[in-house]
C-alpha positions in Angstrom: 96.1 180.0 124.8 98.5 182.0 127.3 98.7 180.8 130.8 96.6 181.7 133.4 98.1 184.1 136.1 97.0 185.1 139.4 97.5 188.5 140.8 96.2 190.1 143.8 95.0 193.5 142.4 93.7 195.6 139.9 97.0 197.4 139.4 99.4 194.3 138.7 96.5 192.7 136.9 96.6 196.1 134.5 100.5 196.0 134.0 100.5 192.3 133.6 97.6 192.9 130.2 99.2 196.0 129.1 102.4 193.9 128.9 101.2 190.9 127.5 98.8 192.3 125.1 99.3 196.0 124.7 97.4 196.6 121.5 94.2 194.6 122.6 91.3 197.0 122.6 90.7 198.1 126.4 88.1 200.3 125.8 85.5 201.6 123.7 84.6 205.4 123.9 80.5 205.5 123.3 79.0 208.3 121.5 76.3 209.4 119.4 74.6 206.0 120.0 77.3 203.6 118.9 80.7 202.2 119.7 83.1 205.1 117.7 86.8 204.2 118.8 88.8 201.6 120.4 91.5 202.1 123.0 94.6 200.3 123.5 95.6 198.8 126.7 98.7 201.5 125.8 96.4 203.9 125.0 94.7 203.6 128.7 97.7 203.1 130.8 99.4 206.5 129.2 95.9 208.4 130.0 95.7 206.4 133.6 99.4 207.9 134.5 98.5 211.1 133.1 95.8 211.3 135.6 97.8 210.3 138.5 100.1 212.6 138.1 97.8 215.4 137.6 96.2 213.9 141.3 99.4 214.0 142.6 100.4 217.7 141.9 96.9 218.2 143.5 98.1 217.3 146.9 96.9 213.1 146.9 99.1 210.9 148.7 99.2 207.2 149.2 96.1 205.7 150.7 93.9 208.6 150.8 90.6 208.6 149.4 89.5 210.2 146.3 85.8 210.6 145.4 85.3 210.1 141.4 82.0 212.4 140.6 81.6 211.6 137.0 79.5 209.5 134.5 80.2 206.0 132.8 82.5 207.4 130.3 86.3 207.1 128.9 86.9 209.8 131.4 86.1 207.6 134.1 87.3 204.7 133.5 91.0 206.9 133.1 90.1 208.9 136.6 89.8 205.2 138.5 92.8 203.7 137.2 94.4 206.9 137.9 93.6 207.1 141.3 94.7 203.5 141.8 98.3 204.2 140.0 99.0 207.0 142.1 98.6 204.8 145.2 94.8 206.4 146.2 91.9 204.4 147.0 88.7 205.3 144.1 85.3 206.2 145.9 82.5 206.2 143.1 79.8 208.6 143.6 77.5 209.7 141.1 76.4 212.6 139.8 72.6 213.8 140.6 70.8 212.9 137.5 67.4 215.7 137.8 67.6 219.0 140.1 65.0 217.9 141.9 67.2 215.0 143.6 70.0 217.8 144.5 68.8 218.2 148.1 68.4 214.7 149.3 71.9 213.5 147.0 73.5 216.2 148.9 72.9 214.7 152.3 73.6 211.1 151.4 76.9 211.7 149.0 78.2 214.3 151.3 78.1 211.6 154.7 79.5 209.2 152.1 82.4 211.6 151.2 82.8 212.3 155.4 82.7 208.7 156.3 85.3 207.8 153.4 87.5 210.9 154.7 87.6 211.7 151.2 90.6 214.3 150.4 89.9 214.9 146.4 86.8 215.1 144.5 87.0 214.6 140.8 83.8 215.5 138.9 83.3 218.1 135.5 83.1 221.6 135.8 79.9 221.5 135.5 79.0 219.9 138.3 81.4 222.5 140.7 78.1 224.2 142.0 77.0 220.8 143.9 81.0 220.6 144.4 80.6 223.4 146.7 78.0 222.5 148.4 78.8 219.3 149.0 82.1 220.5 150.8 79.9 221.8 153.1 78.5 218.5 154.0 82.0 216.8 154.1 84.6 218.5 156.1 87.2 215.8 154.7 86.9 216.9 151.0 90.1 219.4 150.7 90.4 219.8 146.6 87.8 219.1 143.8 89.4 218.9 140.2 88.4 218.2 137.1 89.0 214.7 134.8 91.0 216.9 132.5 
């Protein structure tokens, strides 16, 4: 049994397992209805830093917000630990899950994003049309990029 350590956030507390353990399975990508591969810790943390360096080429400095538009996914869970590396602060929002939710999502996500001051949005191609529309309900929202 290892001994137990404290740390103060999710970033140390990610450095400290990738160190101490860095083959344990961090993840588990789901598709077609079961678990189909396992991640490293390794495996996560290079994908995490690749992300938060592709945020920081797209303008996001330390402690701004940036709003994560995407579903539960291996994607996600990259895009948040990403954010977090690069020194931003992660804002989950959520994709509308039927067109006929678009209008009122709009309103609520986009005062969200505005309230947040939300610089970056990061949500699938896909979803680019609500993107735009959504920048016109949150003046803050500067760039919207994809996971990739």
């Amino acid at each position: 049994m290892r001994p137990r350590v404290y740390v103060e956030t999710t970033v140390p507390s990610f450095y400290y397992e990738v160190r101490d353990e860095p083959e344990m399975a961090a993840r588990r990508d789901w598709t077609r209805q079961w678990w189909d591969r396992a991640s490293t810790d390794c495996e996560l943390l290079a994908s995490a830093r690749r992300v938060a360096a592709g945020l920081q080429r797209a303008g996001l400095e330390p402690g701004q917000v940036v709003a994560i538009m995407l579903p539960t996914s291996a994607a996600y869970l990259d895009t948040f630990l990403g954010v977090l590396l690069a020194g931003g602060i992660a804002l989950p929002i959520y994709p509308p899950e039927r067109p006929s939710q678009l209008e009122e999502h709009l309103k609520r996500h986009g005062q969200i994003l505005d309230s947040a001051q939300a610089k970056l949005l990061v949500a699938p191609a896909e979803a680019h049309p609500v993107v735009r529309l959504l920048r016109n309900q949150a003046l803050s929202l500067e760039t919207a990029v994809t996971p990739d």
